[in-house]
C-alpha positions in Angstrom: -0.4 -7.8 -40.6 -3.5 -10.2 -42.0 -4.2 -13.4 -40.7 -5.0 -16.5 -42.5 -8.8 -16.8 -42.5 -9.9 -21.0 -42.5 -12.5 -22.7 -41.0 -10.4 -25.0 -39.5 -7.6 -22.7 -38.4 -8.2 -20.6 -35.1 -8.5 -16.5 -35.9 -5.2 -14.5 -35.7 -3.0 -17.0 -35.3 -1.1 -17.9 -38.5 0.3 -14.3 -40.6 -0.9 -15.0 -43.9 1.9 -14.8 -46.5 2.2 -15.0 -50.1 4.5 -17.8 -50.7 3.3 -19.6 -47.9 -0.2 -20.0 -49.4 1.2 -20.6 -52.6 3.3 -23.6 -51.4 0.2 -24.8 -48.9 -2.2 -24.6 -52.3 0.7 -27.1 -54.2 0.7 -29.2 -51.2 -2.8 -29.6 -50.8 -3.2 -30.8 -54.5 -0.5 -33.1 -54.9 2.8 -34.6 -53.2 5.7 -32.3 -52.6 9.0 -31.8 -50.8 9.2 -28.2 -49.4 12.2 -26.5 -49.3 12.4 -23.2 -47.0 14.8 -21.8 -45.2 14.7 -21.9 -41.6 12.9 -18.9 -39.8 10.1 -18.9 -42.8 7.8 -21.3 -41.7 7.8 -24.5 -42.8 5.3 -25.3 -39.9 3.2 -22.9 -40.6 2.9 -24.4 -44.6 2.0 -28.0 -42.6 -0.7 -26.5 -40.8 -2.6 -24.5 -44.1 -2.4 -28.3 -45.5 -3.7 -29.5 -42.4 -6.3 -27.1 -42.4 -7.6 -27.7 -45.9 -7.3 -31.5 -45.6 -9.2 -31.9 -42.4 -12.0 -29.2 -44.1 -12.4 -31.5 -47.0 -12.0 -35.1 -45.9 -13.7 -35.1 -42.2 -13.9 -38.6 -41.6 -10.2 -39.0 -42.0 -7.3 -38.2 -39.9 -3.9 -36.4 -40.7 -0.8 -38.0 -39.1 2.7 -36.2 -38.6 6.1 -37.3 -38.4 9.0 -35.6 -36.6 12.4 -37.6 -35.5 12.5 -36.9 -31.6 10.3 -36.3 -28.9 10.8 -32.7 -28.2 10.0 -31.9 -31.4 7.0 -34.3 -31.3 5.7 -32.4 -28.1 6.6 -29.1 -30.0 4.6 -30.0 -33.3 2.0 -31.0 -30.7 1.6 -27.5 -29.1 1.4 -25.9 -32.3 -1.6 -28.1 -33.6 -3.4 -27.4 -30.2 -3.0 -23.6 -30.4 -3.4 -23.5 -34.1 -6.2 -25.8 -35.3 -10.2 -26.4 -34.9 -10.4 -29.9 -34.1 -10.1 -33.1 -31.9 -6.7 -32.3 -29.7 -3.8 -33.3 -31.4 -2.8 -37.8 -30.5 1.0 -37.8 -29.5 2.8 -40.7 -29.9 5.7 -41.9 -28.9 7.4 -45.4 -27.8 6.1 -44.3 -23.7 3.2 -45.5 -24.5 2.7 -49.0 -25.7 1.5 -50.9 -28.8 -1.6 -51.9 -27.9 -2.5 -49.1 -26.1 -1.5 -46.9 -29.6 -4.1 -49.3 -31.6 -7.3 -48.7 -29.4 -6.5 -44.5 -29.1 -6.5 -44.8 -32.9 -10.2 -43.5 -33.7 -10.5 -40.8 -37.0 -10.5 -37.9 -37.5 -7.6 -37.3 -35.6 -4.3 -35.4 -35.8 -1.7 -38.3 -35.2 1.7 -36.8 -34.3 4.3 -39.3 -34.2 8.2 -39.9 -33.7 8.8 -42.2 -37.2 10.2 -45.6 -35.3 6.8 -46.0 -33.5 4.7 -45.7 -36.5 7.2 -48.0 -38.8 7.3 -50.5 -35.7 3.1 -50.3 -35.8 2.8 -50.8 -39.7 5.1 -53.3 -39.8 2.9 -55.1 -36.8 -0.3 -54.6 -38.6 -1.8 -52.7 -35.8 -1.8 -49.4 -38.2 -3.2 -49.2 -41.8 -2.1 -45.9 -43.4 -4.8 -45.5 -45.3 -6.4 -44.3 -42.2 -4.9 -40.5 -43.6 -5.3 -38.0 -46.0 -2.2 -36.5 -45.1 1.6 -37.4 -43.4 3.9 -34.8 -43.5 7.4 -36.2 -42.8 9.4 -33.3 -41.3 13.1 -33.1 -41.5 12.3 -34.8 -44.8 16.4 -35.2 -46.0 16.2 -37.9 -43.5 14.6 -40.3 -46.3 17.4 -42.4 -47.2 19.2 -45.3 -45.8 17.1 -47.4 -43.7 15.5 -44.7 -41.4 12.2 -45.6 -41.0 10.9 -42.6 -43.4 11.7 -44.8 -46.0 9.8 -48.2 -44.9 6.6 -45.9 -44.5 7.3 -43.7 -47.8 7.4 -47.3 -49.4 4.4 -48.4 -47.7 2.8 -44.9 -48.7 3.2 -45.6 -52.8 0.6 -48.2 -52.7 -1.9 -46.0 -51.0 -1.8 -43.3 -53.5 -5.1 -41.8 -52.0 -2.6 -40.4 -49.1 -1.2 -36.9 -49.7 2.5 -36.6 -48.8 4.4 -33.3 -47.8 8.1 -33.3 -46.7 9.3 -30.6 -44.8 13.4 -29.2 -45.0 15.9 -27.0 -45.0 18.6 -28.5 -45.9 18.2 -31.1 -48.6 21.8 -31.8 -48.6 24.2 -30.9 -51.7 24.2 -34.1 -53.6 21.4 -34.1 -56.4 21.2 -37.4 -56.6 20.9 -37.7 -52.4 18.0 -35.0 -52.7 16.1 -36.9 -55.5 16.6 -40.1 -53.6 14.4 -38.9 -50.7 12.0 -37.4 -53.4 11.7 -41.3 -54.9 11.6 -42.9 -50.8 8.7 -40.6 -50.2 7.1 -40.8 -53.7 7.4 -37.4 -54.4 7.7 -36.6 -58.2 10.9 -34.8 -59.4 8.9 -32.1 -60.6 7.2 -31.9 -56.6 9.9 -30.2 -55.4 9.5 -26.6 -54.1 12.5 -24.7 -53.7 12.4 -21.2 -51.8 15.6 -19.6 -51.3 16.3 -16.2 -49.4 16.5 -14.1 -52.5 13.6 -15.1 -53.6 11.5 -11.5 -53.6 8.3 -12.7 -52.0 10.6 -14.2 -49.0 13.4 -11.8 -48.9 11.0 -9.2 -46.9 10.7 -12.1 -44.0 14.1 -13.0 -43.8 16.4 -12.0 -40.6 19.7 -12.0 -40.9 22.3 -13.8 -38.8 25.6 -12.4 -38.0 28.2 -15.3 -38.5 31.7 -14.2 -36.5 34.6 -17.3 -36.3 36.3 -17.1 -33.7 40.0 -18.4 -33.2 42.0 -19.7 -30.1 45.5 -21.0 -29.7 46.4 -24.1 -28.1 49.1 -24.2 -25.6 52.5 -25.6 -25.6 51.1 -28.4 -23.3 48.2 -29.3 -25.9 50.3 -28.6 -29.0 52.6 -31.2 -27.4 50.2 -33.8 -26.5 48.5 -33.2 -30.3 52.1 -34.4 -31.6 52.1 -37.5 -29.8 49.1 -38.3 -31.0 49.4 -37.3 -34.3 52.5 -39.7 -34.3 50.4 -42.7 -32.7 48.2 -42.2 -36.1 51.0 -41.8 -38.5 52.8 -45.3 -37.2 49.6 -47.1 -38.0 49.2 -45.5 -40.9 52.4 -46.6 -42.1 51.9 -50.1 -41.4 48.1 -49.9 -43.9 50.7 -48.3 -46.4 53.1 -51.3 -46.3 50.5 -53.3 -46.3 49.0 -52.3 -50.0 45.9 -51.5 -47.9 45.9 -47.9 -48.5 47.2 -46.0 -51.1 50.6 -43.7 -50.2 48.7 -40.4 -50.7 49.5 -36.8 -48.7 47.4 -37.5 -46.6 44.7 -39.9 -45.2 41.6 -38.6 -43.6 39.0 -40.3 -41.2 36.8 -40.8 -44.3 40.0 -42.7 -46.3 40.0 -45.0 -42.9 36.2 -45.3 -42.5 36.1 -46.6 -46.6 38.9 -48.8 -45.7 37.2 -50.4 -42.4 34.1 -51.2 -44.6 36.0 -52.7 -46.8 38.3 -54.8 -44.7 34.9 -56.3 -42.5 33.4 -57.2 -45.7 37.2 -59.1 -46.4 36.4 -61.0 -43.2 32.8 -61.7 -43.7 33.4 -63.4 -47.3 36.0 -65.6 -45.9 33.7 -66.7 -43.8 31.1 -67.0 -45.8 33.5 -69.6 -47.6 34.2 -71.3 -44.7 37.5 -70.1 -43.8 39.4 -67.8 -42.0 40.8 -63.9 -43.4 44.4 -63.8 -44.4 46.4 -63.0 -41.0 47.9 -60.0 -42.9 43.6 -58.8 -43.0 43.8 -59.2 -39.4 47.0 -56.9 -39.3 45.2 -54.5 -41.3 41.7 -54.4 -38.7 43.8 -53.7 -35.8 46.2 -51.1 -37.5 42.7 -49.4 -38.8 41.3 -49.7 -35.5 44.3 -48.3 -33.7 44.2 -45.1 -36.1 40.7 -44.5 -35.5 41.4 -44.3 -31.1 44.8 -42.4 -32.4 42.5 -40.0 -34.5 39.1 -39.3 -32.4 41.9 -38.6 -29.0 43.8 -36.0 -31.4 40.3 -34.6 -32.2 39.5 -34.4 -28.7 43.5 -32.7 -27.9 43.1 -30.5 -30.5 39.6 -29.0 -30.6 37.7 -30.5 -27.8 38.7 -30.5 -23.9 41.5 -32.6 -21.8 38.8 -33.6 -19.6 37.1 -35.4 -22.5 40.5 -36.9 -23.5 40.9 -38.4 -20.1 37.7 -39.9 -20.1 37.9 -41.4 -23.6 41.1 -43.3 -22.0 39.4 -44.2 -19.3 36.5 -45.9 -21.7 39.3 -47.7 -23.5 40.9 -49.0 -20.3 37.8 -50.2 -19.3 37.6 -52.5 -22.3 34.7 -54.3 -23.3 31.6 -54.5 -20.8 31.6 -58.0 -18.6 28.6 -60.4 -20.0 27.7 -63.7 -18.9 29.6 -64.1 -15.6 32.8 -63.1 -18.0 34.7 -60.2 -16.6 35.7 -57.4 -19.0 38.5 -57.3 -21.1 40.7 -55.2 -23.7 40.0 -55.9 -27.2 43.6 -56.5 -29.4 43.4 -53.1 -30.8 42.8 -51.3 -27.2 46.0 -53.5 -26.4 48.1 -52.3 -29.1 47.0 -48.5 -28.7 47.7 -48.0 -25.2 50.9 -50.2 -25.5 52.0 -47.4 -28.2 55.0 -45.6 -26.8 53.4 -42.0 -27.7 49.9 -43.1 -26.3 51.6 -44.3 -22.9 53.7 -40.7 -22.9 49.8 -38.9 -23.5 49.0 -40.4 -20.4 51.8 -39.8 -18.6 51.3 -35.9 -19.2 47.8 -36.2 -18.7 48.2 -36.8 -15.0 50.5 -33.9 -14.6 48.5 -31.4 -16.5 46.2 -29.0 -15.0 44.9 -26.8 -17.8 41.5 -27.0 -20.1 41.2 -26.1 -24.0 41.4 -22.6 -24.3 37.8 -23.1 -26.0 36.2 -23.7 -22.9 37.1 -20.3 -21.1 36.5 -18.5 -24.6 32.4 -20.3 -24.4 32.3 -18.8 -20.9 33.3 -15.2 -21.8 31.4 -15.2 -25.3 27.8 -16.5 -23.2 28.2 -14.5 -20.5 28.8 -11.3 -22.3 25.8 -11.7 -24.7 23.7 -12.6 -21.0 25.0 -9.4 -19.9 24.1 -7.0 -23.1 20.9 -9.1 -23.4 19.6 -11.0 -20.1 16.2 -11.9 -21.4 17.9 -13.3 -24.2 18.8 -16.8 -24.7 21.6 -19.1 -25.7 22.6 -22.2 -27.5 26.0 -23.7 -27.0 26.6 -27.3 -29.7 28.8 -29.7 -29.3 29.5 -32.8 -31.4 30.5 -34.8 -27.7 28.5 -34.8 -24.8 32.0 -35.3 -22.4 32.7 -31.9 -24.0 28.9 -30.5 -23.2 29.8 -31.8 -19.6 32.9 -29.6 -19.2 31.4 -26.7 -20.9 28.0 -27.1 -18.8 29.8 -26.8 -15.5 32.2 -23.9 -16.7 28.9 -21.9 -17.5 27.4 -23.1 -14.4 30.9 -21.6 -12.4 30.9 -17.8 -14.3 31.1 -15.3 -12.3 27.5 -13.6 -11.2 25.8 -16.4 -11.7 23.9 -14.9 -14.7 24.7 -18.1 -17.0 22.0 -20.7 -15.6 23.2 -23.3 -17.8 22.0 -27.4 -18.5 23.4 -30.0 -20.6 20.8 -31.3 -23.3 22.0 -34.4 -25.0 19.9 -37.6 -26.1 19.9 -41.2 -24.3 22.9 -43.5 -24.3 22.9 -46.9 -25.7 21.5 -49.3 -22.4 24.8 -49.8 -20.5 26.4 -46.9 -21.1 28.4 -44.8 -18.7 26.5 -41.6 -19.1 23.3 -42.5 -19.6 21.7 -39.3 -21.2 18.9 -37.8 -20.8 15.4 -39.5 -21.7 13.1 -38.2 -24.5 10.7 -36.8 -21.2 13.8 -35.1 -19.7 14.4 -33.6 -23.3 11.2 -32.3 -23.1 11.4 -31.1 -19.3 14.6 -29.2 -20.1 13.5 -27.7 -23.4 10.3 -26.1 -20.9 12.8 -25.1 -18.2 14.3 -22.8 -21.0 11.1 -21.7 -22.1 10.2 -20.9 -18.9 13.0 -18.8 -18.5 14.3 -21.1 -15.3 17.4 -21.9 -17.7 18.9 -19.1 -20.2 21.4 -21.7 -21.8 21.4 -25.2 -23.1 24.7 -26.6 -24.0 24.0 -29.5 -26.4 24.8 -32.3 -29.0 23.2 -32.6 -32.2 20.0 -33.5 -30.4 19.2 -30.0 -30.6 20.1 -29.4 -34.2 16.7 -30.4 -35.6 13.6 -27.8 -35.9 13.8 -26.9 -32.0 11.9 -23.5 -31.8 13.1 -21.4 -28.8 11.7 -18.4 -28.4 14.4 -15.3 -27.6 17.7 -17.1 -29.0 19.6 -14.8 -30.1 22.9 -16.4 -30.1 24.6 -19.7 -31.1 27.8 -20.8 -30.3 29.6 -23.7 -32.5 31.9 -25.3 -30.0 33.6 -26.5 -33.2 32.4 -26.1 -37.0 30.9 -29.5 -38.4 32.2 -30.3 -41.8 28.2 -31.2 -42.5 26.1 -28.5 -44.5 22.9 -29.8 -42.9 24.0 -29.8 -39.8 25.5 -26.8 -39.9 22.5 -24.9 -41.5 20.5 -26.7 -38.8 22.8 -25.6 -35.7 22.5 -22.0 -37.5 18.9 -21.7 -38.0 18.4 -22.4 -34.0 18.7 -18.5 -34.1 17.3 -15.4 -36.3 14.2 -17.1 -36.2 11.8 -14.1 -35.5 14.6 -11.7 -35.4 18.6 -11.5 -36.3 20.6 -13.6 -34.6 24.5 -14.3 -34.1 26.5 -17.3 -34.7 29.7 -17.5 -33.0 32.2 -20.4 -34.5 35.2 -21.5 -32.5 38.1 -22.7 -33.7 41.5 -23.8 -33.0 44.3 -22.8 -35.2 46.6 -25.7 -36.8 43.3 -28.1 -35.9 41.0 -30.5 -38.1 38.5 -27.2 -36.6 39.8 -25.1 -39.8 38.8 -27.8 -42.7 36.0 -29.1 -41.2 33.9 -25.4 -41.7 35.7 -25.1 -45.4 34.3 -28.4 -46.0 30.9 -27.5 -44.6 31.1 -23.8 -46.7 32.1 -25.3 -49.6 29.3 -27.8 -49.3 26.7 -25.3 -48.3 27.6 -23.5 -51.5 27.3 -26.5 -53.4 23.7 -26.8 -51.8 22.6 -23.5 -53.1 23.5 -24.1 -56.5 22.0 -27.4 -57.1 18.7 -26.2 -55.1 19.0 -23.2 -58.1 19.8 -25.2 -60.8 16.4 -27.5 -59.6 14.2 -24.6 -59.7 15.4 -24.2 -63.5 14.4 -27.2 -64.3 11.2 -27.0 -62.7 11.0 -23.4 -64.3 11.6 -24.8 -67.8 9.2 -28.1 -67.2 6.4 -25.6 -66.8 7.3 -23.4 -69.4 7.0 -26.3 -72.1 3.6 -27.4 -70.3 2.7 -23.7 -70.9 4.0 -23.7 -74.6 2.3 -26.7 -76.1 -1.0 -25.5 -73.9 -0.9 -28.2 -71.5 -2.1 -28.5 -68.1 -0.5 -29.1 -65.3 0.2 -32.9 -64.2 -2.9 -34.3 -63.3 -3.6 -35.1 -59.2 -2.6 -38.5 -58.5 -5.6 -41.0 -59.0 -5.4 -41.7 -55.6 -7.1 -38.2 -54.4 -9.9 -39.0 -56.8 -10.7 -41.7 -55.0 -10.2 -40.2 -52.0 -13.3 -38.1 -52.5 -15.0 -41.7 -51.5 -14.4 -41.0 -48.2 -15.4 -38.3 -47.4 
């Protein structure tokens, strides 16, 4: 094995590859979006760029962008063990505004959750010409209004700042992909796509063993599932005979989401006119808002625990918080979905059930058996609801031996909130308890999905599939990372479980071929450059004049 050989990069520390120098060469010339599977070192491209940005503008300061804290502090560790230079600035929303503005002193290696460095542009306490590089990790995050997309903006009139996004999972929608390509003013022809067939990346690849796993739901489940699933259905019926949906097979969460959007807008322009919505748009809110409680407590019968059934009842009951010396109350569409005769028989068999999701023992026996082929290794247990990650994190904690030292990882609740979370420093604690080898298994929500690099993972365990392909390549690529992995998938037969991973396979596939069907283009564009003896698209003027500073 050779090692990357740079002034600025500390001896043996970063395996030189082929593609990866390739890619950091690219980057270091002009603005591109990097996409590499996970496990092939994305972070190690960042830091080559880093390297050869901070050799040839020294007066000027690099700043990186990643969307939570952990990986903040993880970006952070890698900088300090990595690169020759000043120790690496983190910051985050602990330390305040002002405080931010006088630590700010180039060259410096700024890394940076996105919402503190959007809040600090938009205050004028940070220019960003103050870099010659921000690298925006998770990168498919660029669209909407996350703040990657305020500071790409502010980034196209400062073309003397070099920009590299980071991903593995672009998404499967060309025109989503070249929508964060345009927020971050990437070109389309910036785009670097490396997939794991790829001959110069196949040799680093390690595989991961994907194995579903199925369950069947007992009679006392399947039978509260049907109460629920005729709670939906009633309300349903009433958005059919009201014209608000159209009578189709069937109608998904999406179908309701569209139609929710739709009918607050209703409300808003009659409004805006100076009236009041038709009273048969007010039917239609409450019977959308009744499906959606009906819908998310089948989801929770079918595929997710009873325990986190009874406590999403017990959040309903308690209505909406007390404010200004008003006590709390019901809103008219918790009203009419406990009143529902189904709902009130779901609760009735609630209280005389004592049984969990068959899931829950099937998490416990898959972790502990891996723990005992493997003890040094660790594990990774997602799921989408942190009531769920609360069941599943005591079960673990209860196995027999004691050999599962388990914790619950999940990100901080909205101010007010029952479970409050845990803080962006707890994260961080956690994440080093693992490390450390104190813990051996974090049970988490998506929280965890996002470049999180723990050493020793070899296994992953979906509570449930996610009918998302990023998520779902993101949950994956927590393991196989330096050598093969397993995933382990769990799903309940007859449940939403079963569509929601064809939707995200299907997707996935979908992904792949438009990621293929890019590099084509990019193939072809070069090839007519080639042809008619041109040369490649000139560097942005902005790097010429970047040369004044340094």
């Amino acid at each position: 094995m050779s090692f990357v050989s740079h002034p600025r990069l500390r001896p043996d520390t970063l395996e030189d590859r082929d593609y990866q120098r390739t890619i950091a060469d690219q980057a270091s010339r002009e603005n591109v979006l990097v996409v590499l599977p996970t496990g092939l070192g994305k972070t190690a491209v960042a830091l080559r760029v880093m390297a050869d940005l901070l050799e040839r503008y020294p007066q000027r300061s690099i700043l990186l962008l990643a969307p939570t804290r952990p990986l903040v502090e993880q970006h952070a560790r890698s900088v300090l063990e990595s690169l020759v230079g000043p120790e690496p600035l983190v910051f985050t929303g602990a330390i305040p505004p002002e405080r931010r503005k006088d630590l700010l002193s180039p060259p410096q290696v700024v890394i940076a959750t996105p919402q503190v460095i959007a809040n600090d542009v938009r205050a004028g306490h940070l220019d960003l010409s103050l870099f010659s590089l921000v690298v925006f990790d998770e990168a498919h995050r660029a669209s909407g209004d996350y703040p990657y997309v305020l500071l790409g903006q502010e980034l196209r009139e400062r073309s003397q700042v070099r920009v590299l996004g980071l991903t593995a999972s672009p998404g499967y929608d060309k025109r989503k992909i070249q929508e964060v390509l345009g927020n971050l003013g990437i070109p389309h022809t910036g785009i670097i796509v490396k997939t794991q067939q790829d001959p110069d990346v196949a040799q680093y690849f390690h595989t991961t063993e994907i194995t579903p796993v199925y369950v069947d739901n007992p009679p006392e489940i399947l039978r509260i599932a049907q109460l629920l699933r005729s709670a939906y259905q009633r309300q349903v019926e009433r958005l059919f005979k009201g014209g608000h949906l159209p009578e189709t097979e069937r109608v998904g969460r999406g179908d309701l989401l569209n139609l929710g959007i739709r009918l607050r807008q209703a409300v808003a322009s009659a409004r805006a006119a100076g009236g009041q919505p038709d009273p048969y748009v007010w039917e239609a809110v409450n019977a959308q808002a009744v499906a959606m409680k009906a819908s998310h407590a089948l989801e929770l019968a079918e595929s997710q625990s009873l325990e986190a059934l009874r406590s999403f009842f017990e959040r309903v009951r308690g209505g909406r918080k007390a404010s200004a010396g008003k006590p709390a109350r019901l809103s008219p569409s918790d009203r009419t979905f406990l009143k529902d005769p189904d709902i009130e028989e779901v609760e009735r068999l609630l209280e005389g059930v004592d049984l969990e999701h068959p899931k829950v023992a099937k998490v416990v026996e898959v972790v502990r058996d891996e723990l005992l082929k493997h003890p040094a290794s660790k594990v990774l247990v997602f799921s989408h609801f942190r009531d769920t990650a609360k069941v599943l994190t005591d079960a673990l904690a209860s196995a027999p031996d004691g050999i599962v030292r388990p914790a619950r990882f999940v990100g901080q609740a909205t101010k007010g909130a029952s479970d409050p979370g845990l803080s962006q420093k707890e994260q961080v604690h956690v994440l080093d308890r693992l490390r450390s080898g104190e813990l051996n298994c974090l049970v988490a929500t998506s929280v965890a999905e996002e470049g999180l690099d723990i050493p020793n993972t070899d296994l992953v365990v979906f509570y449930e599939p996610v009918p998302s392909e990023i998520r779902t390549i993101q949950r994956r690529g927590r393991t196989g990372r330096f050598r093969s992995g397993e995933v382990v998938v769990l799903m309940a037969r007859g449940s939403r479980d079963v569509p929601s991973q064809y939707s995200a396979r299907g997707k996935e596939q979908r992904m792949k071929a438009v990621l293929q069907e890019l590099q084509r283009e990019m193939r072809i564009a070069e090839g007519r450059r080639a042809g008619k003896g041109e040369a490649p698209p000139p560097r942005p003027r902005g790097m010429r004049q970047l040369e004044d500073y340094a």
